[in-house]
Structures are given as structure tokens and as C-alpha cells.
N, C-alpha and C positions, 0 to 999 in steps of 0.2 A: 824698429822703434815703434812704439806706441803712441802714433799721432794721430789716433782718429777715437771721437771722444762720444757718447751716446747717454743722454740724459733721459734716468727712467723711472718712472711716476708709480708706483702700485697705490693700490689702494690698503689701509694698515692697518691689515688683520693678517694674522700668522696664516690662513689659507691661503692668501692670495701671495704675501711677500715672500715665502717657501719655495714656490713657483720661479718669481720673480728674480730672486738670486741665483738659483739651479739655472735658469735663461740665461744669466750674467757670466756664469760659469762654461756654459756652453759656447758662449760666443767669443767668450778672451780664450781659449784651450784651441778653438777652431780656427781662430786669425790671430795674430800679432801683433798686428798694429793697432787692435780692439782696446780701450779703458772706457769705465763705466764709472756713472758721479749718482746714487740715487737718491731723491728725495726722498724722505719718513717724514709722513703728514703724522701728525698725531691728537689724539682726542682722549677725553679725560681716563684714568683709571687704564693707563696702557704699559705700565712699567716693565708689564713682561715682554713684548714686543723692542725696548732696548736691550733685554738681557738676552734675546734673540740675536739681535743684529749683531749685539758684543761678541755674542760664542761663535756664530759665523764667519763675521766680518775678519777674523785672523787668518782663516783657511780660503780667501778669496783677493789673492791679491791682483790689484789694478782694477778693484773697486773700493771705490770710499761713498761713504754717508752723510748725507748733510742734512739735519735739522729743520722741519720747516717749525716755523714759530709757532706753538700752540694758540687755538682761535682767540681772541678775548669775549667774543660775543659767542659762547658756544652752542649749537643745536643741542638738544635733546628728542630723546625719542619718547614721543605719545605711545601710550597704552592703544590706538587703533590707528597709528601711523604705521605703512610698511616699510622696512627696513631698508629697500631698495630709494622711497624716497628721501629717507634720512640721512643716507648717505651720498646722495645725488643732494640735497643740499649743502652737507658737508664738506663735498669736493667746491662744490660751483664756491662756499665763503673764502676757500683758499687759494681762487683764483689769483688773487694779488700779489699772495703771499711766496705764492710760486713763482711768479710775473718776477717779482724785485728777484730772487735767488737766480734764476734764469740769465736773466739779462747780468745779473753780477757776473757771473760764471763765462758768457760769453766776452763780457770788456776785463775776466782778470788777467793778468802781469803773468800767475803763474802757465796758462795754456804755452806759451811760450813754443809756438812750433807746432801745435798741438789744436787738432781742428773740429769743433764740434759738430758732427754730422747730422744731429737728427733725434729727437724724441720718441721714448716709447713708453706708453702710455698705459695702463690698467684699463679695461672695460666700462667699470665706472669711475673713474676720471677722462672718459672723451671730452667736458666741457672744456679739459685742458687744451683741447685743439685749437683755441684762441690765440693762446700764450705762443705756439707755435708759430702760428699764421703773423703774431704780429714780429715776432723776432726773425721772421725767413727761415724756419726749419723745417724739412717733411715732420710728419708726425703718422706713427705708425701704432696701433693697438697691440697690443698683447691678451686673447683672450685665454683665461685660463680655465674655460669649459671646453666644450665639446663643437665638434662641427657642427652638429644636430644643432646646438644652441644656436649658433652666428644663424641657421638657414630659419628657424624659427625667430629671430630679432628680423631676419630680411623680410621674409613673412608678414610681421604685426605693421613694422613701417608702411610696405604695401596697403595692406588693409585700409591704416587707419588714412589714410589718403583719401578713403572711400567711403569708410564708416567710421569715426571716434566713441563707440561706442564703448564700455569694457564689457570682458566677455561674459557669462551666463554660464556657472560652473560645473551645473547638472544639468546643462541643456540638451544632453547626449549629441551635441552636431559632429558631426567630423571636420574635419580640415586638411584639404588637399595643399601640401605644405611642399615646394619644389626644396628637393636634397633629400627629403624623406621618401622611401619605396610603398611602404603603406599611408593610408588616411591615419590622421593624426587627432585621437580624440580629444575634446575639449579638458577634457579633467584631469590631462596629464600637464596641461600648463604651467608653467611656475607659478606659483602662488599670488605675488604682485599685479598677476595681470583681472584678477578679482576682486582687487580692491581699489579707487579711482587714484590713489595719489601715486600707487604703484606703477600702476598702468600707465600713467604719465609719464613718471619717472624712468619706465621701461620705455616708450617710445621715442622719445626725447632723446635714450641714448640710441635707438635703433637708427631712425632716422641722421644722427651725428656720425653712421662710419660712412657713409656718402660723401665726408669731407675728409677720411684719412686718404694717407698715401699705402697703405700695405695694413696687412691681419694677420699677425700669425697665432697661430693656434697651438696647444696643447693634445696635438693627438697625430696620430699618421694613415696614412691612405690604405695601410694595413688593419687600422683598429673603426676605420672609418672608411671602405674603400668607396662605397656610393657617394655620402655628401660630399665627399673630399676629392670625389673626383667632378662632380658637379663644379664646385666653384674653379676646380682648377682648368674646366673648360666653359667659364664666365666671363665673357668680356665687358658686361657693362656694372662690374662692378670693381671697389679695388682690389690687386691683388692678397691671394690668401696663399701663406707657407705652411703647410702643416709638420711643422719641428719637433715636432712631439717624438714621445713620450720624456717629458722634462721632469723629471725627480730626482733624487739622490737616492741609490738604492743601497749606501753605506750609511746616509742620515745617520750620526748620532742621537739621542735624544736629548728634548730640553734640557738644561741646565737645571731650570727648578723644579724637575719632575724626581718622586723620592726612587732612586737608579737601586734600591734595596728591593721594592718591589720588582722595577723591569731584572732583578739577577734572579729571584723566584722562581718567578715564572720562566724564564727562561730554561732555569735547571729543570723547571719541571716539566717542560715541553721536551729536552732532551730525553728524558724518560720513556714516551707515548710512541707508539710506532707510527709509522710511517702515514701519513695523509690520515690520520684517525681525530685530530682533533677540528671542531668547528669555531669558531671564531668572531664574537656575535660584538660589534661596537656600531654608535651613532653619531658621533663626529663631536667636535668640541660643543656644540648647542644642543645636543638631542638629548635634555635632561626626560625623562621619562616620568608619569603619575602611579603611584601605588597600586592601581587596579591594573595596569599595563605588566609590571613588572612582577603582579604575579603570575599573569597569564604565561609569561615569557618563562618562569622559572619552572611553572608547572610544566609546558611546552621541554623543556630540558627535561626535566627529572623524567617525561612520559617516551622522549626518542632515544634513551640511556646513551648517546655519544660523549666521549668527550669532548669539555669545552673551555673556552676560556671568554668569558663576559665580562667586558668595560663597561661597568654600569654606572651612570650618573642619572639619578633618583632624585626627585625631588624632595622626598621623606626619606631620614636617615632608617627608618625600620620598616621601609614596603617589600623587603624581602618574606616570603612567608615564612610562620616558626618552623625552625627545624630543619628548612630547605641545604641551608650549607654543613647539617652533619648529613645529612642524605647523599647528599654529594660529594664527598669528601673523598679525595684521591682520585674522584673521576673530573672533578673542573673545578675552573679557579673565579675566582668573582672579583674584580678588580676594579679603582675608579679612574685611574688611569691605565693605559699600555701602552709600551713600544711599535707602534702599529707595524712599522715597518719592518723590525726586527721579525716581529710574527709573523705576517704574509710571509718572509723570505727560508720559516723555516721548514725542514720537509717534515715534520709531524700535521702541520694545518694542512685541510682538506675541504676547505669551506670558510664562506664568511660571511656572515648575515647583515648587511651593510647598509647606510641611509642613501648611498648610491652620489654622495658628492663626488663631484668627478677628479678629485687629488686621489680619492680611494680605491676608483674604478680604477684610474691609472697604475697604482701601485698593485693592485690585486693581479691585473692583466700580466704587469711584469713578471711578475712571480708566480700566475700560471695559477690561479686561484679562484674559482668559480665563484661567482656571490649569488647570495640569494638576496631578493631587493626588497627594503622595506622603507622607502622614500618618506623624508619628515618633513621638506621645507625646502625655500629657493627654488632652484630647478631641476632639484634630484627628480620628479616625478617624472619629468622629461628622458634624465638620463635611465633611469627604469625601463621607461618605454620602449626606447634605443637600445639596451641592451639586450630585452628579451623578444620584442617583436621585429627589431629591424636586423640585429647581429647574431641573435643565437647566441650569446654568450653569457646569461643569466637564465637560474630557475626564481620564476614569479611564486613572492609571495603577495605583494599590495603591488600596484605599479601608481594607485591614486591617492595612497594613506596620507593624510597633514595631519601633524602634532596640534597644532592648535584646535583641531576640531574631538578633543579626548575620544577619537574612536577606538573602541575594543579590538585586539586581534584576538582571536582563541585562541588557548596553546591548543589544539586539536590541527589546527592552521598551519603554527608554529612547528611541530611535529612533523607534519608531510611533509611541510618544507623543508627542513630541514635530513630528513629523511632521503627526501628524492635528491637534493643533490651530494649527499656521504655514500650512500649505498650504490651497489654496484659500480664502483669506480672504475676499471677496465672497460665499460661498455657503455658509460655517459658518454652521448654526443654532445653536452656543452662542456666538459670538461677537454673532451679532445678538440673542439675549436678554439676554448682556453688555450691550452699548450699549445696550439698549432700560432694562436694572434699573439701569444707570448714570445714564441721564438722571431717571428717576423717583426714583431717590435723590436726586439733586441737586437738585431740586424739592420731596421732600419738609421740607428744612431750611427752606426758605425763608418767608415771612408766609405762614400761609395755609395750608404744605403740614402732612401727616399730620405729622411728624416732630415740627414746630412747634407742633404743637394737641396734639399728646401732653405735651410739654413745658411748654406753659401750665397744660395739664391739670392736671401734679404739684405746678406753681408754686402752681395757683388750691388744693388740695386740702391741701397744709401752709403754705401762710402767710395764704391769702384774696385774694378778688376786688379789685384796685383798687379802689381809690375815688374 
């Protein structure tokens, strides 16, 4: 029977609640007696994010959705406000609104038998650790980056104990960061932490997991074996599950994405031999400027691989004239894709990626090298991690931000892209690819780390079978 009940918080954007459901998924498949009730905060201009939850929500049963009430007083985002703080006040206004739904859920008729065990929370909705504290529930985090992230949030907390300073982005200092094996340069920081209301807004949460009960993470002691084993022999903080790798490597695509283009491309990647195609996107935000997107098209036309480009442009004609009959049968230009469909097919052999860590995760799966070209958040972080601490990326930027219009050269673009296509039998990052691939894949399984971390959290807020 299904009487142990776990209320769980994302924060709602499609990166994060993808995540979030795959977690939901994993933990009612794995226990039994698991059922999950999730709140969807919502904010204005989100209509896709129900059409989300609609298409999902049929193939996930013994999870249901419940509505929080749209803000009445709603934030907006400033043209020099960071996004980390806008949405650290977005959370902290729906305190209340989650407060009354909570306490509903826990006094309704229907639990009937049925025992609510505990909160899991999003990253940035920690403020929600209140609502927990005042109702009597652990409340446990869900982060959906990278270990590297949590030890660099443990990191700034420390710091800022000692110095409230923010940081100095071309200061060239290093940072001696525990979980990290190398010094950890300033300028691979997430971006928030250079700007004051970010920097807040980042310590504020850093400082707030000092009050969960548990952390689990998005990644495994395979794709992470240092940091991950650091925390996992941590006693004075809380515990960390590393349950990872949490995706759906059958994911459908959207509902409102046009599924004429994803059969295209699709047919036409069945065509291209084997590991020969490159695979170049930048996440739902990395719209790109006109001088950018020709470097990049140049950069293509100059390594002749094939390829397949998600391009979202901010000018509908920054492609240069000509470039797509030049290319024609060798790649496909596209403004959406199937991300995952692609990683998982064996024509791709590369993916020149903004390095968010849903991407990392899915690329690792499927055994797929990226070359990093980091736009924002914390990708510059995850770059770093990948190529300096793991070996499992060729560097093209590990410090590149979109908001500061820097040039890459296709001269750049070209090596890069170059160094990790060519000689594929004798790439050492592609054979550590396949090698953290297969050991991911494993680790989900009865048995493996991923699994025993997972029971771990299972056995630690509801109890050991009986």
C-alpha cells in the first residue's frame, strides 16, 4: 500500500521540474509504499509549463499536481537584476501560499492512512525550509546540479562568514575550494556571484542547507568520484545521496514543439555514419547575436564535419548569405531539437554544449563528449569540472558569459570542434566518456551506488521495510 506521502517543491522552469518528476519516478518504481503530491508555483507567461505537466503527468502514476495560486503582487525582473535574485524573491512571496496548501494536505480526510513523511525541496526554494519547520517535517533539498556546485555553495557560505565581500571577476585569485582537486579560478564562478543582489541571493541559499535534513544530488560517485566522496565522508554537514544520473533517456518531446522537424532530422541523421555527426545547441536561453552566429557558421563551413545546429538567434537573418546552400546535405540548422533523441543516436560524435548540467548529464549517458562553451548560471563552473577536474570534456571557453558579447572565432570553433571528431579510436576523453557512461548506467541499477544512495534517503525519511 502507498502510505507514505512526500511533498515536493521545484522551482518552475522546465530545467528544473524535468529533473524533478524523473526523481518522482524513481522513488515510487523503487518503493511502494512511495506517493508524491507536487506543488507548480507559477509566474506570469507559463502556459507551457502546464502543457508539460499535462503530457507527463498521465505516464506518472501515484503523482498528482497541485496549483499554487499565481502571485497577485508579482516580481518582475530588472534589466540589471540577477536572475538568481529574482527568483529567490519569487520563492521567499510564496511562502504563505505554500504554507496554507501544506498544512491543507496534511489536516485532509483524503490521506486517510496515509502518512506524510517529509519535503523535498528545489535549491532555490530552501526559504521553504520554514513551512517545514513550522509543520514538523524534515525537509530535504534536491539539487539539480552538480556536486562540484553544493561544495562551491559550502565554500562561499564559509567565506562570506569572514568576508561579505562579492567577488572581483578578473581578479585572477584562485580558490582553494574543499571537494575540488585543483585551485579553482575566480572567473569560472557562476555569474550571480558578481553582481551584489546575486551574491546575496546565492549566500542566503548557501548558508540555508545548514538547516536541511538531507541533499541529494544529480550525479554519482562515478561521474563525480572526488567531490562525492568528500561529502560522503563529511560529518559535519547534512547528509548528501548522490542518486544520480536522474533523466529519462526515452523522454518524449514536448508537446508543442513542431515533431515534423524532430522526424527530419531524425531521418536524416539515420543516413550519416557512424559517430560523424557534431551537435552544436545552447539550452532554452542561449539566444545568440549576429556577429556570434557567424563566427560559428564560419567555424562549421571551415572543419567540413557534419552537423546538426539548434540555433536561436536573436536576428531572424544572422546566418551569413549563402551558408545553408554551402551546406546542404552536410547539416541541418534548426531552432529547435530533440536533444535527447540526438545524444542517444549513434551517428552523433560530439556536442558543443553551454555545459548546463541536465545536458552534461544526458551527453555522459549516451557516451558523448562535449566540447564546452559555457553562457550563464553555473555552467562556467560545470566547464571547469569537466575539463580540469574529470577529463571528460575538450575545452573550448571554460569563462565565456553571453551577456558580455564576446567573440569566439570560428578559427577556435574549428579546433575545437576538430580535436574532439577526429581520431576517435584514440581520444582519451572519449574513452573516459564511454568508460563514466557505462558506470553511470550501472550505477542506477539494483545494487549499483546510485540505487543504495536512493534507498538510503528512502530508508532515512520514511523507515526500513518491514
Amino acid at each position: 500500500m502507498r502510505n507514505a506521502e512526500l511533498i515536493f517543491i521545484p522551482t518552475p522552469t522546465v530545467g528544473h521540474l524535468v529533473p524533478f518528476l524523473e526523481l518522482a519516478r524513481r522513488l515510487i518504481d523503487q518503493d511502494d509504499r512511495i506517493r508524491i503530491t507536487v506543488l507548480v508555483m507559477k509566474h506570469q507567461g507559463q502556459s507551457h509549463l502546464d502543457t508539460y505537466v499535462n503530457s507527463i503527468g498521465s505516464s506518472l502514476p501515484f503523482v498528482r499536481f497541485v496549483d499554487v495560486p499565481e502571485l497577485e503582487d508579482k516580481p518582475t525582473l530588472g534589466s540589471t537584476q540577477s536572475a538568481e535574485a529574482f527568483v529567490y524573491d519569487f520563492v521567499e512571496r510564496n511562502i504563505p501560499l505554500v504554507r496554507n496548501i501544506v498544512t491543507s494536505i496534511l489536516s485532509s480526510p483524503e490521506l486517510d492512512g496515509v502518512e506524510v513523511k517529509g519535503i523535498v525541496a528545489d535549491f532555490f526554494c530552501l526559504p521553504m525550509v520554514d513551512v517545514a519547520r513550522d509543520v514538523n517535517l524534515p525537509f530535504y533539498v534536491f539539487l539539480t546540479m552538480s556536486s562540484a556546485f553544493l561544495a562551491m555553495l559550502r565554500y562561499l557560505a564559509d567565506r562570506h562568514s569572514k568576508d561579505t565581500s562579492v567577488f572581483v571577476r578578473d581578479s585572477g585569485e584562485m580558490l582553494s575550494i574543499r571537494g575540488f582537486v585543483n585551485p579553482v579560478p575566480v572567473n569560472v564562478l557562476p555569474t550571480a556571484l558578481f553582481m551584489e543582489d546575486g551574491y546575496d541571493a546565492d549566500v542566503k541559499l548557501a548558508i540555508l542547507f545548514n538547516k536541511v535534513s538531507g541533499i541529494l544530488v544529480n550525479t554519482s560517485v562515478d561521474i563525480e568520484p572526488y567531490t562525492v566522496n568528500h561529502f560522503l565522508n563529511e560529518r559535519s554537514y547534512p547528509p548528501v545521496y548522490a542518486v544520480g544520473p536522474i533523466f529519462n533517456p526515452k523522454a518524449q518531446p514536448h508537446p508543442d514543439q513542431d515533431l515534423g522537424v524532430r522526424d527530419e532530422l531524425m531521418k536524416w541523421l539515420d543516413d550519416q555514419p557512424e559517430a560523424s555527426v557534431v551537435f552544436l545547441c545552447f539550452g532554452s536561453m542561449g539566444r545568440l547575436k549576429g556577429p556570434l552566429v557567424k563566427e560559428i557558421a564560419h567555424g562549421l563551413e571551415l572543419c567540413q564535419y557534419r552537423f546538426i545546429w539548434s540555433l536561436r538567434a536573436e536576428d531572424d537573418d544572422s546566418l551569413p548569405e549563402g551558408f545553408l546552400d554551402r551546406v546542404k546535405g552536410r547539416g541541418m540548422v534548426c531552432g529547435w531539437s530533440p536533444q535527447v533523441e540526438i545524444l542517444d543516436h549513434k551517428a552523433v560524435g560530439g556536442f558543443v554544449s553551454h555545459c548546463g548540467w541536465n545536458s552534461i548529464v544526458e551527453s555522459l549517458w549516451f557516451g558523448v563528449p562535449i566540447v564546452t562553451w559555457p553562457m550563464y548560471a553555473e555552467q562556467q563552473l560545470n566547464a571547469f569540472l569537466l575539463v580540469k577536474e574529470l577529463n571528460l570534456a575538450v575545452e573550448l571557453k571554460l569563462d565565456y558569459r553571453a551577456r558580455r558579447d564576446e567573440l569566439v572565432s570560428a578559427s577556435e570553433i574549428d579546433a575545437a570542434i576538430r580535436c574532439v571528431m577526429m581520431n576517435k579510436d584514440d581520444s582519451l576523453v572519449r574513452k573516459r566518456v564511454m568508460d563514466v557512461s557505462q558506470m553511470a548506467r550501472r550505477a542506477i541499477l539494483n545494487g549499483g551506488s546510485s540505487y543504495l544512495a536512493t534507498e538510503k534517503f528512502i530508508q532515512d525519511v520514511i523507515g526500513v521495510k518491514q
